[in-house]
N, C-alpha and C positions, 0 to 999 in steps of 0.2 A: 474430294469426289474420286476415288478409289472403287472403277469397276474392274476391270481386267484381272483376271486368277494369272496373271505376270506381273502386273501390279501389285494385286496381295502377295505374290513371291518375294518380289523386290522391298516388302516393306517386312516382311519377316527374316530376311537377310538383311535389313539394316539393324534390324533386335537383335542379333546374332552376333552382328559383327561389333556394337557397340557395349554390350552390355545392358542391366538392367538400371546402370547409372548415364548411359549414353543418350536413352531416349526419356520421351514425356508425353505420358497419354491421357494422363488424366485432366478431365476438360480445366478442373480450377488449380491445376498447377502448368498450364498451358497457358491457361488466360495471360499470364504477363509477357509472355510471345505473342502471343495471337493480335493482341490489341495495341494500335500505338496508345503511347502515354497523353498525347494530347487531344488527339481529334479522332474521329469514327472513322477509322480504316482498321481492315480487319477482318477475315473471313477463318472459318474451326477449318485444321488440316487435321490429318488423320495422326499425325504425331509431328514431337519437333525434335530430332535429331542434334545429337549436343558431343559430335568428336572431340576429341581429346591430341591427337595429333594429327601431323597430316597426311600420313599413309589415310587415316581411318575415315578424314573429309577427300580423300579420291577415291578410297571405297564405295562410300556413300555414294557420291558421281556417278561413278560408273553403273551401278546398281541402277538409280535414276534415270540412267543415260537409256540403260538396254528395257527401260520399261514404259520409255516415254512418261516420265513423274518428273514436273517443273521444281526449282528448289529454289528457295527465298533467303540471301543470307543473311545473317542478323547479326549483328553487332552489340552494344549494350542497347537497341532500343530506344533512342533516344531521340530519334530525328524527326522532323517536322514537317515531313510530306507522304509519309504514308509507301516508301523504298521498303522498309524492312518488316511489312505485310502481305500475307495471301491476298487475290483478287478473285480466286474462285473461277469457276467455269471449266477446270479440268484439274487434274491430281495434281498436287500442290504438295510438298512438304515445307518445314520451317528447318533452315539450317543454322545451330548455331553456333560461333567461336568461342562459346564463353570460357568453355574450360580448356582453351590454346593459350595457356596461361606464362607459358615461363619468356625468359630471358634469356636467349642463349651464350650472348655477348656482349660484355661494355670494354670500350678499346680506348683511354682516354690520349693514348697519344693520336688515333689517327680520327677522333672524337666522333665517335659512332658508336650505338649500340643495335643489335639485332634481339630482334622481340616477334615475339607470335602474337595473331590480331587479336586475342582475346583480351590481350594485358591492356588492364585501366590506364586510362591518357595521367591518370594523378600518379599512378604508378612509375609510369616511365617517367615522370617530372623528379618524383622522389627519388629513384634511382640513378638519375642522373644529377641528381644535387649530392648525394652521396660520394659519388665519384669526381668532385669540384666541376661540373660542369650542368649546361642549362639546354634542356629543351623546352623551344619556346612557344610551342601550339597550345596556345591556352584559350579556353571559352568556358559560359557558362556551367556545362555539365560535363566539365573533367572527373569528376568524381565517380561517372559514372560509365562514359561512351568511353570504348573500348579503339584502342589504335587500329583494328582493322577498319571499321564504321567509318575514322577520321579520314583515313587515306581515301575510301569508295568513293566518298563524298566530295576530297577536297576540300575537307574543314578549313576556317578560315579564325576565328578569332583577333583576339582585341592585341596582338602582337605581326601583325601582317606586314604595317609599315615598314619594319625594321628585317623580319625575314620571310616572311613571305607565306602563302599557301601552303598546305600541308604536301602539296607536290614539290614544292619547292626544301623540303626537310627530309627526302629521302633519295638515298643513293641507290641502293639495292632490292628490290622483291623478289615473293615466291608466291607460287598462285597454281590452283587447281585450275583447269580447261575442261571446256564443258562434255569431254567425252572421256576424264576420271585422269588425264594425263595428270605431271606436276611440272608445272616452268619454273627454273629453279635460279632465277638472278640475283641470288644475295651476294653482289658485288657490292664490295668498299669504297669500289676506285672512287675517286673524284674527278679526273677522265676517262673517258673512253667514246670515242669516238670511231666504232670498227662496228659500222650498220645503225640499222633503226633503234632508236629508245626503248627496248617495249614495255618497259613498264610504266609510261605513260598511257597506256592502252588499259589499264586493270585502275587507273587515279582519278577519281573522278567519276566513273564510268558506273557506278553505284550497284556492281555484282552481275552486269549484266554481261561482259565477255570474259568473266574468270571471276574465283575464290580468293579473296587476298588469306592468303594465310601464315605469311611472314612477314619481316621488313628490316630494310640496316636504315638504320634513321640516322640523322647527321646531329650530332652535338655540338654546342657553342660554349667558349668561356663563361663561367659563372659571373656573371657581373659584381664585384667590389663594392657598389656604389650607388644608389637610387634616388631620385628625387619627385617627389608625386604632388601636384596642384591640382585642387579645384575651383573653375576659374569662371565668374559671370560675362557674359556679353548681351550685347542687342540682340544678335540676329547672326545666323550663318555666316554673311558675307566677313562678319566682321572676325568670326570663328577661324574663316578658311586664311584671313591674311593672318592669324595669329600663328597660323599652322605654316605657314611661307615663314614669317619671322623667327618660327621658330627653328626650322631646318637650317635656316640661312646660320643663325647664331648655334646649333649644336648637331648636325649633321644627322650622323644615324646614331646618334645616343638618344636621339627620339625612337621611343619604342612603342610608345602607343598615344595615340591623339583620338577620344572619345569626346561624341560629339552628344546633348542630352538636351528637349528642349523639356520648359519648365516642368510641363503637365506629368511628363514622368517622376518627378523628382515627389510631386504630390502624390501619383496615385502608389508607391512605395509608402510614403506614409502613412499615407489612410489604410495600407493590404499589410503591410509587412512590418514596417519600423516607424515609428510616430515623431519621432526624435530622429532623422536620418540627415535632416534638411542638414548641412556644412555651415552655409552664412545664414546670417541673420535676416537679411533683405531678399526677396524673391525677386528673382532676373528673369528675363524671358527665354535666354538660354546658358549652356553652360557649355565648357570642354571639360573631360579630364586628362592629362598630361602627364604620363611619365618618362622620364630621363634614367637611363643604367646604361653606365661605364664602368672602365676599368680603373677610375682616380681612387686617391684615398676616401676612403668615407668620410661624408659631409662635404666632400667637394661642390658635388651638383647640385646640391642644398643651395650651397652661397651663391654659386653662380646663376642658379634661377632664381631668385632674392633679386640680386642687382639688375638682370636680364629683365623682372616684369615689373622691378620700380620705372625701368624705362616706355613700359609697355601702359604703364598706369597712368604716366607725367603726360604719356602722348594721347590718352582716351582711349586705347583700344581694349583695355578690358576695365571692365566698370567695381569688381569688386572680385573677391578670391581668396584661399587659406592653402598653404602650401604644408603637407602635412611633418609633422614636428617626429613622428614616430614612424614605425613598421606598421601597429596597429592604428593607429590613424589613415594609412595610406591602405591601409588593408579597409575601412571605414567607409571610405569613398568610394573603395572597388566594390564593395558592398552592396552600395546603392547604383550602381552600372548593372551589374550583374542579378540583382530582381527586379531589373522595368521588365522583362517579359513575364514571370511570375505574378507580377501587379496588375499588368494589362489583364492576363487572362481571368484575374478575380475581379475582374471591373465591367466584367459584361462578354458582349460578344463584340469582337472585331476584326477586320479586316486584313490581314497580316501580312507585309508585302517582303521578299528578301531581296533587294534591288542593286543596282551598283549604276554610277555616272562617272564620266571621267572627273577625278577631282576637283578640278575647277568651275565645271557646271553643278556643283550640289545645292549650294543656295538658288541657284535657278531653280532647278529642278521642284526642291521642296518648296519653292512660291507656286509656281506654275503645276505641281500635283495638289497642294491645299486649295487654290484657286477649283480647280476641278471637281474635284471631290466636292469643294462646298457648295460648286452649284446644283451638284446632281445631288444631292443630299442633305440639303439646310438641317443647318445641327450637330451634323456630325460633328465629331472632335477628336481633330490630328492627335498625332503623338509621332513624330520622330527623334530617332536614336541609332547610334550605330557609328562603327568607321570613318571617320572624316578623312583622315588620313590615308585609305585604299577606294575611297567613294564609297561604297557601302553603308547604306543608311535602311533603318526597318523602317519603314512606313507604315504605320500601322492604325490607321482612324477608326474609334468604337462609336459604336452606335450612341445619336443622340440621345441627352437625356430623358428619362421619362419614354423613350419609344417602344415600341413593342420585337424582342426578342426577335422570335420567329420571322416577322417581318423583316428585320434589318439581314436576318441569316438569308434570308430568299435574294436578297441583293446583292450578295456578296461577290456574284459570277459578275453583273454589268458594273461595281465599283472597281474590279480586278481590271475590267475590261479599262475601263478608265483610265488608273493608273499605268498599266504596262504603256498603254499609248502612251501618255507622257514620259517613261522613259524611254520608249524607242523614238519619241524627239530629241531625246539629250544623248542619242548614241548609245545608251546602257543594257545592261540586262536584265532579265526578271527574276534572273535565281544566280546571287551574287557567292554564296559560300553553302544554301541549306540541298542545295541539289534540286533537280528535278522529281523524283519518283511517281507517284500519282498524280499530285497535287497539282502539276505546271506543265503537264505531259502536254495534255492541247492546249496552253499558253506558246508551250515550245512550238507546234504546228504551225501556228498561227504565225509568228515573227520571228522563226531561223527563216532563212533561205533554202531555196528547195536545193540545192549545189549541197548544202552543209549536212541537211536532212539524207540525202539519198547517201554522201557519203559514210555517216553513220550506219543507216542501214547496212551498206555494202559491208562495213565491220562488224556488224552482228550477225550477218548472214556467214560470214567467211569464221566467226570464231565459235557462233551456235548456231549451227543448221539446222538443230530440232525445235531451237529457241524455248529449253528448259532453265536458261539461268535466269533468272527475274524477274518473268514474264510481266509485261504490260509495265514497267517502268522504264521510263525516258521516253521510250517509242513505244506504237501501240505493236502489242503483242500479235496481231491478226491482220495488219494493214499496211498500207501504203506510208506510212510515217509512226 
């Protein structure tokens, strides 16, 4: 919604400034901006802006700044609340990093590389396997989501245990401010302690007090070494002490402790791979476990062999295949990695992005299933996720046989539902996928007005026109 002839100014000086390969006007080569990939969020802007460095995204800024025109940034697109679309209701553009493409540095002695947000998350994994070392933010749609996207959000993925949040893997940013400036901290250091952080201010914070459009990302030794099981049990509880015994016996060469209850393992099946199922016997739940160190290869192999013939002699896991290959451990991650694929060919459901402190998660998911099933005879749970950072998807599809549209109309009081159960267990409502649209009044509802107001105070103090994001995290117009 582009009234103002400064408006139309400002958007003919972003033509200008960009090129005819900068912007995108045309409605169906826009469409893959405009719209998220999964769910109805999404409003037509009058173009989507596609800099190429980042003089040309403080350009853009500024332009924006001096015309009152909100700017949306976009990443690969990829995420699952509705961050990296217009909302409508005032001039809006789409900003994207896609072509902030290069790499400007890999340093493997002081094991960092600096990268612009556009470059794919598979990208920077590959480039830094090249150079013998490991960046370890992996999820789902690496393939796709783009390292600035990762950092906005705080990506989390199936390597958390071991190192941590996508905040936790960067030393350095660079980032537009909302009146075209550039803050320019691509520092290396590993200390520095002289003032505020502030690039914890742009992490997380999903484009709403600056433009990430750099990063020095921190690299680790490539690991030697790997050893990957998939492993049955009863039930969480007995999951979460597997995941104790397991720390206990190999410390942080635990790298990832995925937790799957059966129903996912079927509805992959039935949506994606028919043949995915690992054991022969269906269990009620599963983990998957990897181990990577620095030993000779096949070390970790043997040692998890003897580690869960001990685990087996004692009951605590009832059956398991530890895989024999690459591609076999690639096999398993396979079927982790299309339960959300699978759920969303299996109907409509409920989709929760939640976190408990880890030792409440088998509570948790008694005491959410418990819930849910009363408000809802039929439904059918599905949790998966994190065992090892608490992070668990919650995610229960509508009963069998019941009616679509109906089960969708529910979906606000079974949300309501769930979040109460995790604000008994201490947790969150948005554990790694962020806030944006989707959780904005979730967020209302169960931050604290202290946490709330000081948010604000930061978005008033870094966008006083409140043109970068609008209406994600907090409402764009109000009091929270």
């Amino acid at each position: 919604m582009v009234g103002s002839a400064a408006q139309r100014s400002a958007l003919d000086g972003i033509r200008a400034v960009l090129g005819p390969s900068g912007v995108v006007e045309e409605a169906r080569a826009m469409a893959k901006y405009v719209h998220s990939w999964r769910d109805d969020y999404g409003v037509s802007v009058p173009l989507v802006a596609r800099p190429s460095t980042t003089e040309e995204v403080a350009e853009v800024v500024r332009r924006c700044a001096a015309a009152d025109i909100a700017i949306v940034p976009q990443g690969g697109n990829t995420g699952l609340t509705g961050a990296a679309q217009a909302m409508g209701g005032r001039a809006e553009i789409i900003l994207s990093l896609e072509r902030m493409t290069r790499i400007r540095d890999v340093d493997p002695v002081n094991d960092t590389m600096t990268v612009e947000a556009g470059v794919v998350l598979q990208t920077v994994q590959d480039r830094a396997r090249e150079a013998g070392r490991l960046f370890p933010l992996s999820l789902a749609a690496e393939g796709s989501c783009t390292i600035g996207g990762n950092l906005a959000t705080n990506a989390g993925g199936v390597q958390v245990l071991r190192y941590g949040n996508a905040r936790q893997l960067v030393l350095g940013l660079e980032a537009v401010l909302a009146d075209g400036r550039v803050w320019s901290g691509l520092t290396a250091l590993r200390k520095d302690n002289a003032g505020y952080d502030l690039k914890q201010l742009f992490l997380g914070t999903e484009g709403t007090l600056g433009i990430i459009t750099a990063a020095v990302l921190k690299l680790f030794p490539l690991p030697r070494d790997s050893a990957t099981a998939f492993l049955a049990l009863e039930n969480p509880a007995a999951a979460l002490d597997l995941l104790v015994a397991a720390r206990e016996r190999f410390a942080e060469a635990v790298s990832s402790f995925e937790l799957i209850q059966r129903r996912g393992v079927e509805l992959v099946a039935r949506h994606i791979d028919a043949g995915v199922d690992p054991l022969a016997t269906a269990y009620p739940w599963y983990v998957l476990v990897e181990l990577t160190g620095q030993e000779a290869p096949g070390t970790l192999r043997q040692a998890i062999e003897e580690w869960l013939a001990g685990r087996f002699e004692a009951g605590q896991v009832a059956d398991g295949a530890i895989a024999a290959s690459e591609a076999q451990a690639a096999t398993f991650w396979r079927l982790r990695e299309s339960l959300a694929d699978a759920l969303l060919k299996d109907g409509v459901s409920v989709n929760h992005d939640v976190s408990v402190p880890v030792a409440s998660v088998p509570d948790f998911i008694a005491a959410a299933e418990a819930a849910i099933g009363e408000a809802c005879p039929g439904i059918r749970p599905l949790s998966f996720g994190h065992l090892g950072d608490g992070n668990i998807h919650f995610n229960p599809s509508q009963p069998e046989g019941s009616d679509a549209g109906a089960f969708r109309a529910e979906k606000g009081r079974l949300n309501r539902i769930v979040h109460d159960t995790v604000a008994r267990f201490s947790g969150s409502i948005s554990a790694e996928h962020g806030i944006g649209q989707l959780r904005r009044e979730e967020l209302v509802h169960y931050k604290p007005a202290v946490d709330l107001e000081m948010m604000r105070t930061l978005k008033r103090a870094f966008d006083p026109q409140g043109i970068l994001n609008p209406g994600k995290v907090l409402r764009a117009d109000g009091p929270a």
